[in-house]
C-alpha positions as CSV (number, residue, x, y, z in Angstrom):
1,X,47.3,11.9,-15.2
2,X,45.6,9.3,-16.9
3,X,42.3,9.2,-14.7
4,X,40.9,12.6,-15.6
5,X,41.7,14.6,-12.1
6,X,42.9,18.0,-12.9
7,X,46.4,18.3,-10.4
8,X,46.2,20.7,-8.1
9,X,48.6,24.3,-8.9
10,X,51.6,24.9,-6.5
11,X,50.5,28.0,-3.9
12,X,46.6,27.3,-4.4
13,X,43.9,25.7,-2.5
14,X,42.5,22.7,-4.1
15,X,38.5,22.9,-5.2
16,X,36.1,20.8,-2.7
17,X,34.4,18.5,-4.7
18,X,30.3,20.3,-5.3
19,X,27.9,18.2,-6.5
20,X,26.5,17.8,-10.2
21,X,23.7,20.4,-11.5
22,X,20.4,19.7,-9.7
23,X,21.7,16.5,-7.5
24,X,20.9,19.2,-4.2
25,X,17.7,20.5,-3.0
26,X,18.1,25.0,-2.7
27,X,15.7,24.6,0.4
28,X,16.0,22.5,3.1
29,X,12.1,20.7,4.1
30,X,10.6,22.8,7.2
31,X,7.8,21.2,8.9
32,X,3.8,21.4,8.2
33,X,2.7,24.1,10.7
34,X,-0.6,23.8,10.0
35,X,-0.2,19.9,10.9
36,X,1.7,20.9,14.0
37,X,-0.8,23.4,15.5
38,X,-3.4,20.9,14.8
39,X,-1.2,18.2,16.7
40,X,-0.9,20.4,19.4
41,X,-5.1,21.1,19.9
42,X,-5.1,17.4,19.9
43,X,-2.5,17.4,22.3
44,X,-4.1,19.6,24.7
45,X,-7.7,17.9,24.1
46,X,-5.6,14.3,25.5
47,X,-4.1,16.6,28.3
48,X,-7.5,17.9,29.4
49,X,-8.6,14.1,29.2
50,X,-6.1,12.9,31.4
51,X,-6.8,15.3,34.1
52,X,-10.3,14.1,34.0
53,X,-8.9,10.6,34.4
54,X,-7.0,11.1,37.5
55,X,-10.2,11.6,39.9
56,X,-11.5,8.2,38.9
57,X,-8.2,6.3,39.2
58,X,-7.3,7.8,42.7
59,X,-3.6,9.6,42.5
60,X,-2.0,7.4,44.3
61,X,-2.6,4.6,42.5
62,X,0.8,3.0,39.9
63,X,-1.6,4.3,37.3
64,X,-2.7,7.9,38.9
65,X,1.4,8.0,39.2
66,X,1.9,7.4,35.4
67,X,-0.6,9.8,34.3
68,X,0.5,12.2,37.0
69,X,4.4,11.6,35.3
70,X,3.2,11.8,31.4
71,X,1.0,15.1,32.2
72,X,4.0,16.7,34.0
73,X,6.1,15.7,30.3
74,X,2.8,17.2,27.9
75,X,1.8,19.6,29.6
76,X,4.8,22.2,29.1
77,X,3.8,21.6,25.1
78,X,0.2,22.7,25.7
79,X,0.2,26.1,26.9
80,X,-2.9,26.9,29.4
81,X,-6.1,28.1,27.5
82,X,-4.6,26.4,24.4
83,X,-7.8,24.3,24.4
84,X,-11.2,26.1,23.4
85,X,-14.6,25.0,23.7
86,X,-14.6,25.5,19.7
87,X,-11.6,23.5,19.3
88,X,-13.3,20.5,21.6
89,X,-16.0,20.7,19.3
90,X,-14.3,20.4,15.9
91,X,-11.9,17.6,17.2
92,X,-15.4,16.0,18.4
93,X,-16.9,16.6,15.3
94,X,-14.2,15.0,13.5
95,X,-13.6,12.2,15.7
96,X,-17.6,11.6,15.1
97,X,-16.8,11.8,11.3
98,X,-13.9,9.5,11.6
99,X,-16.3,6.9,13.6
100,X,-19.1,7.3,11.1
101,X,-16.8,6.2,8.5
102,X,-15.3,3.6,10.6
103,X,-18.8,2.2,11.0
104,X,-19.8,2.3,7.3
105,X,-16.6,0.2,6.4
106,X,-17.5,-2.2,9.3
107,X,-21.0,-3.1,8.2
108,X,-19.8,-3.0,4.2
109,X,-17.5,-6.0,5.6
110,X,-19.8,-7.8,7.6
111,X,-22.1,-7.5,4.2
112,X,-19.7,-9.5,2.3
113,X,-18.7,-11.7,5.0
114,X,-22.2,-12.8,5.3
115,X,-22.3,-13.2,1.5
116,X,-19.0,-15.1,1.8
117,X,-20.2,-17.6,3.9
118,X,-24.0,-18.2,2.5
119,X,-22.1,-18.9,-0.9
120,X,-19.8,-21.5,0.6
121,X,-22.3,-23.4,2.5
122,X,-24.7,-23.4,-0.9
123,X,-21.2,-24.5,-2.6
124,X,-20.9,-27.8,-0.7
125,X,-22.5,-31.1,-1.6
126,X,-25.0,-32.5,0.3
């Protein structure tokens, strides 16, 4: 045959086509579980949260019904005790880290703002 296909032999299965050397990965990707049972700490922290929310909002109220609904979805992911008073702190100490930062990068762009603007009001004629 003139394109190149070997013909397959009377009596024989014919070869599935494999893919080159190296085009396939030997391991499939599994997921981060470090990542997950951090996800899930967080997860219970939001589920505690929204229990604490209910009192304030009344139960009966469309949004006491919504939380009611999402906590009865979460909750079967966070097992009970899953949230320790050592894991509230280190997500409160992180979320405290996360804010500090937050605030440094808020003032470092009200800095230049403010230099922005003094410059362009010195820039114009008079």
């Amino acid at each position: 045959m003139p394109d190149g296909t070997p013909t397959p032999v009377p009596g024989q299965q014919p070869q599935q086509p494999q893919a080159p050397f190296g085009q396939t990965s030997a391991v499939s990707p599994t997921a981060n579980k470090g990542h997950e049972a951090a996800g899930l700490q967080a997860l219970g922290l939001v589920v505690q949260k929204m229990t604490e929310i209910i009192p304030l909002v009344s139960a009966g109220s469309d949004i006491g019904q919504a939380i009611l609904d999402a906590l009865k979805k979460l909750s079967k992911f966070v097992p009970a005790g899953s949230v320790t008073p050592a894991s509230q702190r280190n997500q409160l100490e992180q979320m405290a880290m996360k804010q500090g930062q937050n605030n440094q990068q808020m003032q470092a762009l009200a800095q230049m703002r403010q230099q922005g603007a003094g410059g362009q009001q010195q820039a114009r004629p008079a």
